[in-house]
PAROTOR-864954 format. One line per field, with one value per residue (C-alpha): residue number from 1; chain; x, y, z. Coordinates in nm, 3 decimals. Each point is the difference from the previous one (the first is absolute). Example, Ala and Ser with C-alpha at 12.3 -4.5 7.8 and 13.67 -1.06 7.14 Angstrom:
PAROTOR-864954
zanu: [1, 2]
lose: [A, A]
xx: [1.230, 0.137]
yy: [-0.450, 0.344]
zz: [0.780, -0.066]
//
This chain:
PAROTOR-864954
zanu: [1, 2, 3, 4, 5, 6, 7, 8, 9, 10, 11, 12, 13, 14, 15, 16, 17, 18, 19, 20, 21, 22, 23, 24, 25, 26, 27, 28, 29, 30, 31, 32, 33, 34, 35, 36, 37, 38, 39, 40, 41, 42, 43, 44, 45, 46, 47, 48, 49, 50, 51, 52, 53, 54, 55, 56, 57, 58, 59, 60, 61, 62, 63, 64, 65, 66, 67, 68, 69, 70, 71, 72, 73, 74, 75, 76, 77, 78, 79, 80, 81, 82, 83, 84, 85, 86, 87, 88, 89, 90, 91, 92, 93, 94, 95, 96, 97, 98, 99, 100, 101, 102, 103, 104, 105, 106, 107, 108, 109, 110, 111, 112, 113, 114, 115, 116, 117, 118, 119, 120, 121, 122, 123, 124, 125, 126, 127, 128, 129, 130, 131, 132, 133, 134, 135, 136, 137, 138, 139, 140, 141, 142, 143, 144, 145, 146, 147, 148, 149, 150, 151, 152, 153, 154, 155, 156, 157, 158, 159, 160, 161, 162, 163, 164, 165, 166, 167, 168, 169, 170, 171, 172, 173, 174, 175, 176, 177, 178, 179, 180, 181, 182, 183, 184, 185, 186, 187, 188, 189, 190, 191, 192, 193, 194, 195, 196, 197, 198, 199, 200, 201, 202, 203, 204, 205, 206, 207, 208, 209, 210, 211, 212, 213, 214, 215, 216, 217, 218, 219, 220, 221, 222, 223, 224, 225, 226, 227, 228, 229, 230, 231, 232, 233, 234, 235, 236, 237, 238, 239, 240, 241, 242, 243, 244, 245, 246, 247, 248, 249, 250, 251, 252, 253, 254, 255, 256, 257, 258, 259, 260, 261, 262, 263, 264, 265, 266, 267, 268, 269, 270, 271, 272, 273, 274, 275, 276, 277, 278, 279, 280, 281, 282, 283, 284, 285, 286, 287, 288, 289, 290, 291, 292, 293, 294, 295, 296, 297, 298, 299, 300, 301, 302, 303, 304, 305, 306, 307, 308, 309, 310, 311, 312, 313, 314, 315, 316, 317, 318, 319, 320, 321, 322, 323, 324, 325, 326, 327, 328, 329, 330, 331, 332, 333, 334, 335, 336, 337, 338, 339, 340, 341, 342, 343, 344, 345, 346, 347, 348, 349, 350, 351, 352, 353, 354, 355, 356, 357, 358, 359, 360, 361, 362, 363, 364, 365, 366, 367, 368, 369, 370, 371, 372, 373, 374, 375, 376, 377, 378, 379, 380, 381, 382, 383, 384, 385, 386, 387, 388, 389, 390, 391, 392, 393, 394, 395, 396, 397, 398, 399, 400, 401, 402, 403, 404, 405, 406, 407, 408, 409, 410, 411, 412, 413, 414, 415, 416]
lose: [A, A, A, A, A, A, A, A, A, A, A, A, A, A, A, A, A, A, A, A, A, A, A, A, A, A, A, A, A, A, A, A, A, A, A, A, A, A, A, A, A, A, A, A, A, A, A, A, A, A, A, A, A, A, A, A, A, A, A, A, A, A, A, A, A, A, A, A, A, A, A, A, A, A, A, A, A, A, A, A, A, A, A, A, A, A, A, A, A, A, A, A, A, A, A, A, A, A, A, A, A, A, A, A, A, A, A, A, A, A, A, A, A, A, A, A, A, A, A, A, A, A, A, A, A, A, A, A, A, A, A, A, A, A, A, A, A, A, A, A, A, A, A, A, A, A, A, A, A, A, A, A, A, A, A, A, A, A, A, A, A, A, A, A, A, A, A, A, A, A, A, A, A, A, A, A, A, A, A, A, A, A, A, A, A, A, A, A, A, A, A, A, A, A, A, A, A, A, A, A, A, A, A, A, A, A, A, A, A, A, A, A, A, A, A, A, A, A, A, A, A, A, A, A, A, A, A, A, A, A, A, A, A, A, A, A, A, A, A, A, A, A, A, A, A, A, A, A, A, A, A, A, A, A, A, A, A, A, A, A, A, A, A, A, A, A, A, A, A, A, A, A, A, A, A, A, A, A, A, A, A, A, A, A, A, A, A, A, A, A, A, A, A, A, A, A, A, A, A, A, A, A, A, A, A, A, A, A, A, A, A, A, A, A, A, A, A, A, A, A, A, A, A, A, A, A, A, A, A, A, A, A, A, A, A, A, A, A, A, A, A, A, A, A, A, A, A, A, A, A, A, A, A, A, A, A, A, A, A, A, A, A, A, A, A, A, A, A, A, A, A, A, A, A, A, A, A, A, A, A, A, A, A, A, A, A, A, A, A, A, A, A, A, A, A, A, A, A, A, A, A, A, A, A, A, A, A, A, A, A, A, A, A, A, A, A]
xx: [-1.401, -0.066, 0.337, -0.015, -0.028, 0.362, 0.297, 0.206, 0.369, 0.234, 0.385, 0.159, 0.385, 0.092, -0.232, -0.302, 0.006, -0.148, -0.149, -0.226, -0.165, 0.021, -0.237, -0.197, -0.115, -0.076, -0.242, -0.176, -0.153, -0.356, -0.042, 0.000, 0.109, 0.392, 0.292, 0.318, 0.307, 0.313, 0.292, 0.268, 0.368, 0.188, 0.288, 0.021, 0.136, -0.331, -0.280, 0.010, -0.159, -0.269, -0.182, -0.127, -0.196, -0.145, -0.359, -0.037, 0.078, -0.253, -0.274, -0.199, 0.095, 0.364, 0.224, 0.376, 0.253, 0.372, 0.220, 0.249, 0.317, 0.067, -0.071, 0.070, -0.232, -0.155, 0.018, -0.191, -0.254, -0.070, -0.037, -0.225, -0.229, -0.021, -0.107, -0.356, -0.330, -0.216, -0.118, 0.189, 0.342, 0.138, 0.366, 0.212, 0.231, 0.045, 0.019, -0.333, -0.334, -0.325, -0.220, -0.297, -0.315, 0.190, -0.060, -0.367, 0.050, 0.228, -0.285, -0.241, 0.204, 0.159, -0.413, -0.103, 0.303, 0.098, 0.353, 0.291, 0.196, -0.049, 0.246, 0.006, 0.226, 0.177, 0.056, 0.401, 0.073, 0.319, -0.020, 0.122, 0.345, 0.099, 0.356, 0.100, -0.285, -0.036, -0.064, -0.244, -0.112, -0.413, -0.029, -0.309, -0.015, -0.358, -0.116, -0.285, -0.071, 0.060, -0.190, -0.232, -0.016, 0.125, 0.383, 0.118, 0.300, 0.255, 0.014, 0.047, 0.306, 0.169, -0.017, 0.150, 0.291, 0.118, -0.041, -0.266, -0.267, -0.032, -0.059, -0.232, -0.294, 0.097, -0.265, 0.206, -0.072, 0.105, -0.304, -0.246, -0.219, 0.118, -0.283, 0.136, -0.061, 0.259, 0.264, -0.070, 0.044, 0.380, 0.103, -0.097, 0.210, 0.274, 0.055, -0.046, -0.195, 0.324, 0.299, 0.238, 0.135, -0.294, -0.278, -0.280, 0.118, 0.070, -0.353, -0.159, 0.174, -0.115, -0.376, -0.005, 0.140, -0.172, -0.376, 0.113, -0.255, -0.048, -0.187, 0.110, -0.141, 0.045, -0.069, 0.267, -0.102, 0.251, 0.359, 0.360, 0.226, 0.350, 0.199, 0.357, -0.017, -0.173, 0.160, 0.002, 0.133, 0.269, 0.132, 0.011, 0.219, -0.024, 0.321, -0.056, -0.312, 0.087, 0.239, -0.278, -0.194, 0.265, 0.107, -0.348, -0.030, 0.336, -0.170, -0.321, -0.081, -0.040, 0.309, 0.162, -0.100, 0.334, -0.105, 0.039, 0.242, 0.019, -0.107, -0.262, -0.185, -0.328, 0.002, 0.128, -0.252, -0.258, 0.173, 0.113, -0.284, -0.156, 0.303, -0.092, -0.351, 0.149, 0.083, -0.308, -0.226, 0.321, -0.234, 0.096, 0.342, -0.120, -0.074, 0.357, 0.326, 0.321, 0.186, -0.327, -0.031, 0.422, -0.069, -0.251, 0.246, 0.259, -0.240, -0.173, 0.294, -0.037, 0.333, 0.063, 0.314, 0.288, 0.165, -0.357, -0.048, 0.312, -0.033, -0.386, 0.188, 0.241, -0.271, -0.204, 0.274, 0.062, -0.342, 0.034, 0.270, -0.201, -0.119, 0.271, -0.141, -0.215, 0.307, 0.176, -0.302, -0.034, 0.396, -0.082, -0.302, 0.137, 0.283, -0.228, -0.245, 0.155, -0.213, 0.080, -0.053, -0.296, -0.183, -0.350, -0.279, -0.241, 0.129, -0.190, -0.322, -0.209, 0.106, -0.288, -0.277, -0.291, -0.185, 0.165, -0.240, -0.073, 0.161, -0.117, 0.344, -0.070, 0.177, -0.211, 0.151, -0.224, -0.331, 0.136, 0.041, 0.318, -0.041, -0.175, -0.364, -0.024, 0.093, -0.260, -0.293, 0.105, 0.043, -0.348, -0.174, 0.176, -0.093, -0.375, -0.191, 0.132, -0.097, 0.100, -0.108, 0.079, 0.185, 0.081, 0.056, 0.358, 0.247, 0.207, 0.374, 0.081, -0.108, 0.211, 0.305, -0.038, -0.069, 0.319, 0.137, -0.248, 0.043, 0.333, 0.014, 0.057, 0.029, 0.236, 0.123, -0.263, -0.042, 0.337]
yy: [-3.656, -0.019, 0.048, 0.284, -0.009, 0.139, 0.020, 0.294, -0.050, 0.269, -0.122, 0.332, 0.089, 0.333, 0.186, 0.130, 0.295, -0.169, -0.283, 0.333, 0.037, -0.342, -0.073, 0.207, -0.078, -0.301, 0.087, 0.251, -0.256, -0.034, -0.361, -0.106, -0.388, 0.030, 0.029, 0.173, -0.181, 0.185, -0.183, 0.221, -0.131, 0.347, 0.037, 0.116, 0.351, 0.061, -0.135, 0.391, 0.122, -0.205, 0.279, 0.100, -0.335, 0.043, 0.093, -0.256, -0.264, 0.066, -0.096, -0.333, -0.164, 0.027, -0.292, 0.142, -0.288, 0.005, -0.322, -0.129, 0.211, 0.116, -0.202, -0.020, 0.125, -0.368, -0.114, 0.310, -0.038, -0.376, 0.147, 0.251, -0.246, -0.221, 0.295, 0.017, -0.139, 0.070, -0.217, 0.179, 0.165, 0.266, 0.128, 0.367, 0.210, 0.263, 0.272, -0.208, 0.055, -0.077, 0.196, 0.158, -0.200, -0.351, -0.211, -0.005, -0.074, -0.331, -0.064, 0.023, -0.225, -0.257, -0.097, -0.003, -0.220, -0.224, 0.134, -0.162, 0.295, 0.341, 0.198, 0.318, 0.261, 0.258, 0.383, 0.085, 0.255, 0.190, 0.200, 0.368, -0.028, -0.321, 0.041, 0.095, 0.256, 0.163, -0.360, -0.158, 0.270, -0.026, -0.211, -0.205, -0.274, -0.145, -0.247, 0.114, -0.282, -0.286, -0.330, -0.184, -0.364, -0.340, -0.043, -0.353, -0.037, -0.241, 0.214, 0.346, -0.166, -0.124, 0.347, 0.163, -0.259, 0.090, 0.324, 0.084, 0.103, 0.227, -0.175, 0.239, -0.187, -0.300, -0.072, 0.133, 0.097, 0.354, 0.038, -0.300, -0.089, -0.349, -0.283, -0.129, -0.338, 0.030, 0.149, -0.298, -0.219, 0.171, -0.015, -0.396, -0.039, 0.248, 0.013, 0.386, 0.233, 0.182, -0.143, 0.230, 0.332, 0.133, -0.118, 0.164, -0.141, -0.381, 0.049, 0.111, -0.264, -0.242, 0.079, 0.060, -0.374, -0.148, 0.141, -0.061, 0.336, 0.327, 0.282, 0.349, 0.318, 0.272, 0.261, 0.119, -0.096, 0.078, 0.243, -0.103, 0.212, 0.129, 0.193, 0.058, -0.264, -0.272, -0.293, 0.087, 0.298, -0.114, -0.280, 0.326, 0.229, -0.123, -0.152, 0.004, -0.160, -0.215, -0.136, 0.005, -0.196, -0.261, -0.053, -0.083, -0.255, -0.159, -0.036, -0.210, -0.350, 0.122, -0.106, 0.156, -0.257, -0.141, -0.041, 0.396, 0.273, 0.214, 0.300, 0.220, 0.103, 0.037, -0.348, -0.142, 0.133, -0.171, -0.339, -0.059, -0.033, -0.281, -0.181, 0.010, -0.133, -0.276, -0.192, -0.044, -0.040, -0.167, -0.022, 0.418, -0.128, -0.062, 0.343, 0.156, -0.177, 0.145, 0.064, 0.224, 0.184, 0.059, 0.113, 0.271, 0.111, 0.089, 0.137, 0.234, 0.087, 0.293, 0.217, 0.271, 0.043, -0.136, -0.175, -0.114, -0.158, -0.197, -0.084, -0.181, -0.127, -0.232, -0.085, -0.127, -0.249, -0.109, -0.111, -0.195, -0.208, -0.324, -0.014, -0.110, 0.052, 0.296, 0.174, -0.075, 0.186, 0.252, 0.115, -0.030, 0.183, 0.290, -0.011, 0.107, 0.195, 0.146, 0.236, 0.432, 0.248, 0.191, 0.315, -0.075, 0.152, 0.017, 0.320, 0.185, -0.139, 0.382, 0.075, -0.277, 0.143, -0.044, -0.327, -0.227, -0.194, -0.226, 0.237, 0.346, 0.104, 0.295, 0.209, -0.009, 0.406, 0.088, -0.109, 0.066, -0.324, -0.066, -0.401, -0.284, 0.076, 0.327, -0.250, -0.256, 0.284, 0.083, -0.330, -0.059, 0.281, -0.039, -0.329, -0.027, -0.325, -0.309, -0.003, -0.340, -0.292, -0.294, -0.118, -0.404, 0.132, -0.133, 0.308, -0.003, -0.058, 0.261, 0.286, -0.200, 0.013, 0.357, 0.065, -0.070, 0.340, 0.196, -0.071, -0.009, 0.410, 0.083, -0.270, -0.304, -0.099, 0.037, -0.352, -0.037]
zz: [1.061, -0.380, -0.203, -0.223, -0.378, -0.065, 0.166, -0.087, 0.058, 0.027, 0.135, 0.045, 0.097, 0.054, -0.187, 0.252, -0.220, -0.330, 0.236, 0.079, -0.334, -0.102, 0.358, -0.120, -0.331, 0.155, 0.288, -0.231, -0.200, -0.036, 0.128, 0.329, -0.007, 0.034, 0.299, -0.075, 0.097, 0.076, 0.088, 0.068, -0.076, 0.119, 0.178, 0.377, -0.151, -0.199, 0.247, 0.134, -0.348, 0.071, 0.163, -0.377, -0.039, 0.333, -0.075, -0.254, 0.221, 0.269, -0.282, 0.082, -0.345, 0.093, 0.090, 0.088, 0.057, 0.035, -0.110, 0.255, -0.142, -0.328, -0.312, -0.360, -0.216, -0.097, 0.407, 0.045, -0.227, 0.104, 0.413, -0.152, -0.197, 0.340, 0.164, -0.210, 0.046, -0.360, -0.257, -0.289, 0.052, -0.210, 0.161, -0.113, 0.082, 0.204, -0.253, -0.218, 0.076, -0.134, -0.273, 0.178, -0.036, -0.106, 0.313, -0.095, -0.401, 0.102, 0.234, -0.246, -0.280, 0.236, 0.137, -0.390, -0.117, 0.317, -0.103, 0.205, -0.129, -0.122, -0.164, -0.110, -0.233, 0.249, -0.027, 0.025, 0.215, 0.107, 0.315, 0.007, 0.181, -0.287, -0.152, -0.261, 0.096, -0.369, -0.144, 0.276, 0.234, 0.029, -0.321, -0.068, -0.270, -0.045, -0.190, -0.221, -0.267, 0.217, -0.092, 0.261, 0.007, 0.036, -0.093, -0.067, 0.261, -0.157, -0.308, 0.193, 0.232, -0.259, -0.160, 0.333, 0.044, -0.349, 0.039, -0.246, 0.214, 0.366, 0.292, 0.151, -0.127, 0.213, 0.254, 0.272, 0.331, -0.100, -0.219, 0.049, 0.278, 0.086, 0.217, 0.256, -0.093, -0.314, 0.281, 0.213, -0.336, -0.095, 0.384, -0.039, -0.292, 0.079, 0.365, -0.008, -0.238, -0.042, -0.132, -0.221, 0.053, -0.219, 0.202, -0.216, -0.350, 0.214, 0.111, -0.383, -0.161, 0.284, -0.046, -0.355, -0.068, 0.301, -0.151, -0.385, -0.075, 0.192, -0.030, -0.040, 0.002, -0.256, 0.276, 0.244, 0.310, 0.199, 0.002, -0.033, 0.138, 0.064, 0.238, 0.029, 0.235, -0.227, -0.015, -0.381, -0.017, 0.259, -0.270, -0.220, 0.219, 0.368, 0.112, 0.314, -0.012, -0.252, 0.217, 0.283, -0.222, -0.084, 0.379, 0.121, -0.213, 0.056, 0.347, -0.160, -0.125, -0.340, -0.144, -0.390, -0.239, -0.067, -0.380, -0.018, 0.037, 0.317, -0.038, -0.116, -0.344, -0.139, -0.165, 0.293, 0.173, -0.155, -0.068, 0.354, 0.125, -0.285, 0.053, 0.379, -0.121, -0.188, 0.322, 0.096, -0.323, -0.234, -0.315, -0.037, -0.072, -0.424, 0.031, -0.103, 0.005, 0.206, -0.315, -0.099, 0.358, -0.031, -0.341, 0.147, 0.284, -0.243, -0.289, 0.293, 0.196, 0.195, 0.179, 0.201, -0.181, -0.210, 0.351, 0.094, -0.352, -0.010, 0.386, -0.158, -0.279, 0.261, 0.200, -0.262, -0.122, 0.329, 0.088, -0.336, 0.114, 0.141, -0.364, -0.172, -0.378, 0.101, 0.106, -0.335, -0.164, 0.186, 0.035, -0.419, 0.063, 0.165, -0.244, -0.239, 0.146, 0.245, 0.172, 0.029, 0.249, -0.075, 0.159, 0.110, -0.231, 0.285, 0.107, -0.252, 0.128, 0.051, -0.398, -0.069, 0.220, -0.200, -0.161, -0.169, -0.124, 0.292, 0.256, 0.198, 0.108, 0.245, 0.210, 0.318, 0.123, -0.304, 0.206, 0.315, 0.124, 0.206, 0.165, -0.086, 0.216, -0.257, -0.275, 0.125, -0.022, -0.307, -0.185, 0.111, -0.091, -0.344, -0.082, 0.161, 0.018, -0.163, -0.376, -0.119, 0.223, -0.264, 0.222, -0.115, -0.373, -0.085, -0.044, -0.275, -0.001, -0.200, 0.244, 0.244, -0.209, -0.021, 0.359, 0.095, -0.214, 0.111, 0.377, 0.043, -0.033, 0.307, 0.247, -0.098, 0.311, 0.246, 0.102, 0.195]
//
């Protein structure tokens, strides 16, 4: 049997009610060379809901797998990826979904570049029942004046590790569609396409460094989303989960980089995982220095509170302590920069509904959209056809620099 053209990955837990629309805006598209994977990581408790995913799964170009018990989110995604058959790979979550009509235009640009990797700019999207409900609730961001071309890798990571630019143009599975022969090249390299607790941004600095130049795509092929459930929007206000989260992967090879403190942010979000890199491809190491990344950690500190900031504060100086002069900086450091307790802006995010300049920020209630298939008709009938098809122009560092304010709006933390 001839292996489809793409292998759509979908590793759900708990969620069969977004897994719904997200399904669909994947068998709706208008090309026929694909399988959907689902592997489903829920517990015993939720397999009962699974009666609202029923009549999806009874479709031909379904594969529905279950791993051997429950797995952190990384295990998970690496019993998912073994579970798929097609030349290119592009993997989401549960709550994502794909912008009607894009399974043909990567078609159509992967055959007319021999691309290894596509990527592509994403639309944000915050489902109806997201909390705090009068910041997020139904709120689209979409990228409008995005650029399309080739962006030179080594520049753009070292960018992201100090913080100066978003990650979410990183060629990661998230929103690229990834051959199968550059998997088959990290898992030779790495042991494991997934190796960090962010397995998306380990994977799109991976890639991105392995290829040297990517493409991307100015056009939002496909839809990022969040729940209450997200694994973003858990790191937010999720305790629970959080904890969830945290326990799973106690339970996983992935082990905290011991050059790092223990516990979450948005920095550390995105540095744990190029430290994980640096393992295997040790020439990233000239890329930022420890002092540099601790520098960041203080400098973006984030805190639930005054208790949770000073909690950070001794955890950070402990993890400094098998660096002898490091840790005489840094106690300096935080001496004299000691970081405060701040409230979090982003919770005036539908005051800015409008365009920003690069941005449509859109409340979706307004065009009666309420999930991400209603999104994914909608994006597409927005944007059209693909305009610009340059696509091995370089694109300029400067839009990069600024992409990183523009997308990180509304949805920070959503690669956790």
């Amino acid at each position: 049997m001839e292996s489809p053209f793409f292998s759509i990955i979908i590793p759900t837990r708990n969620r069969y009610e977004t897994l719904f629309h997200t399904m669909r805006t994947v068998l709706c598209q208008d090309f026929g060379s694909f399988e959907l994977v689902i592997s489903d990581n829920s517990d015993e408790d939720s397999l009962p809901r699974i009666g609202v995913i029923n009549e999806y799964l009874k479709d031909d170009r379904v594969r529905y797998y279950r791993p051997p018990g429950v797995l952190s989110m990384s295990d998970s995604w690496e019993f998912a990826v073994s579970k798929s058959t097609g030349e290119y790979i592009i993997l989401f979550g549960d709550d994502d979904g794909l912008v009607a009509g894009s399974l043909r235009r990567m078609h159509d640009i992967i055959t007319s570049t021999n691309a290894e990797i596509l990527s592509w700019t994403r639309v944000e999207y915050s489902w109806p029942e997201r909390t705090p409900k009068e910041a997020y609730s139904n709120l689209m961001i979409i990228p409008y004046t995005s650029k399309t071309g080739l962006i030179d890798s080594e520049k753009y990571i070292k960018h992201i590790v100090s913080f100066k630019a978003d990650y979410r143009l990183l060629p990661m599975f998230y929103n690229s569609a990834i051959s199968r022969k550059m998997t088959e090249l990290l898992k030779a390299k790495a042991g494991r396409l997934f190796n960090a607790s962010s397995p998306d941004v380990f994977t799109g600095y991976a890639f991105a460094h392995m290829l040297g130049k990517y493409i991307t795509i100015g056009y939002p092929l496909s839809i990022n989303g969040v729940s209450a459930k997200s694994n973003g929007a858990v790191h937010d206000n999720g305790d629970e989960l959080k904890k969830e989260h945290w326990d799973l992967l106690k339970k996983s090879e992935i082990k905290w980089p011991s050059e790092l403190p223990h516990f979450y942010t948005a920095y550390l979000g995105i540095i744990e995982p190029f430290i994980q890199l640096t393992k295997y491809f040790p020439e990233l190491n000239k890329y930022i220095s420890r002092k540099e990344v601790y520098k960041n950690i203080v400098d973006h500190l984030d805190s639930a509170n005054k208790e949770d900031l000073e909690e950070k504060i001794t955890v950070i100086l402990s993890s400094a302590e098998n660096d002898k002069r490091l840790h005489k900086w840094l106690a300096g450091y935080l001496n004299t920069n000691r970081p405060q307790h701040r409230t979090d802006p982003l919770h005036n995010v539908k005051s800015r509904v409008g365009f920003n300049g690069s941005h449509l920020i859109l409340d979706a209630s307004d065009f009666g959209l309420n999930n991400v298939y209603d999104v994914s008709i909608f994006i597409g009938n927005l944007f059209g056809e693909l305009k610009e098809k340059n696509y091995l122009k370089p694109v300029s560092h400067s839009f990069i620099k600024k992409a990183k304010k523009a997308a990180g709006i509304l949805l920070r933390n959503d690669a956790f």
